[in-house]
PAPAMAR-646780 format. One line per 5 residues: number of its first residue (from 1); their letters; for each residue x, y, z of C-alpha. Coordinates in nm, 3 decimals, always signed. Each point is the difference from the previous one (the first is absolute). Example, Ala and Ser with C-alpha at 12.3 -4.5 7.8 and 13.67 -1.06 7.14 Angstrom:
2
1	AS	+1.230:-0.450:+0.780  +0.137:+0.344:-0.066
This chain:
69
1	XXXXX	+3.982:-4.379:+0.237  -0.321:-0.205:+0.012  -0.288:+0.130:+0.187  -0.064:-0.097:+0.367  -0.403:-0.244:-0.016
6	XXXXX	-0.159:-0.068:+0.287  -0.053:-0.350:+0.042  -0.403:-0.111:+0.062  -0.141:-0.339:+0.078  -0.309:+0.002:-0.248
11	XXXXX	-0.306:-0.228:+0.084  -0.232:-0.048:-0.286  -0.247:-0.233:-0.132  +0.144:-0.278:-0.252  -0.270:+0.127:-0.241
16	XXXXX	+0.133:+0.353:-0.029  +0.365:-0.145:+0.024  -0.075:-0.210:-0.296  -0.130:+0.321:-0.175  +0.254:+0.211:+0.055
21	XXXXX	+0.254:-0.251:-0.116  -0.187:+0.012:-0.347  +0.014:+0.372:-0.023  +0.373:+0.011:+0.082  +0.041:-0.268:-0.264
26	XXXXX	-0.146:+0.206:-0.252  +0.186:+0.340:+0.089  +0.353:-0.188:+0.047  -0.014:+0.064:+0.341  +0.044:-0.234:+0.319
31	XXXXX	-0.323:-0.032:+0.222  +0.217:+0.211:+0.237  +0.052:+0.312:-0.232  -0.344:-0.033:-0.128  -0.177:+0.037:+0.330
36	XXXXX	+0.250:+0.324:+0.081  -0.088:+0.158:-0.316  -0.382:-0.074:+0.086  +0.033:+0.125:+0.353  +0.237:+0.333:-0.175
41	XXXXX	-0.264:+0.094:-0.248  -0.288:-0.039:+0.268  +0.179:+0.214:+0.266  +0.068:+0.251:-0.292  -0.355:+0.005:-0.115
46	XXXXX	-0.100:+0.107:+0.361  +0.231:+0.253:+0.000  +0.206:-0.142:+0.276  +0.342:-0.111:-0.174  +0.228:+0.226:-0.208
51	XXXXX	+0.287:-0.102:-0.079  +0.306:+0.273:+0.006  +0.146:+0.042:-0.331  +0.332:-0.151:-0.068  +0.317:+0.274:+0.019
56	XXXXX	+0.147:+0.099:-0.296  +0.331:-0.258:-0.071  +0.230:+0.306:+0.067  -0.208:+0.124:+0.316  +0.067:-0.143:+0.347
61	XXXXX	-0.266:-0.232:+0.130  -0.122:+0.214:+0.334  -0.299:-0.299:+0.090  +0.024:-0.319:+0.150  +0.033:-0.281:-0.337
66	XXXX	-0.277:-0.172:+0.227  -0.249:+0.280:+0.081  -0.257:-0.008:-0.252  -0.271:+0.223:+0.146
């Protein structure tokens, strides 16, 4: 089952658009993904994301696919 996102109308200048689109070429990533993972590691880094470890395969999943907190 795929996670639940939470959709978000993002304003931003073309300039930083334009970079972002670089750096997701070169990690293989769309501009999309790239800016998550940039927002992820920043909320990590200030200790305010974590994500909840993934259940064992034989273990019953007891969290929400979509809660990452």
């Amino acid at each position: 089952m795929a996670r639940q996102r939470k959709q978000y109308l993002l304003r931003i200048p073309q300039e930083l658009y334009d970079a972002y689109e670089k750096w997701a070429g070169d990690e293989f990533r769309s501009v999309n993904a790239q800016i998550e993972a940039t927002l992820v590691d920043a909320a990590r880094r200030a200790n305010r994301f974590k994500r909840r470890p993934a259940p064992r395969s034989n273990e019953p999943s007891t969290s929400d696919p979509g809660d990452l907190t």
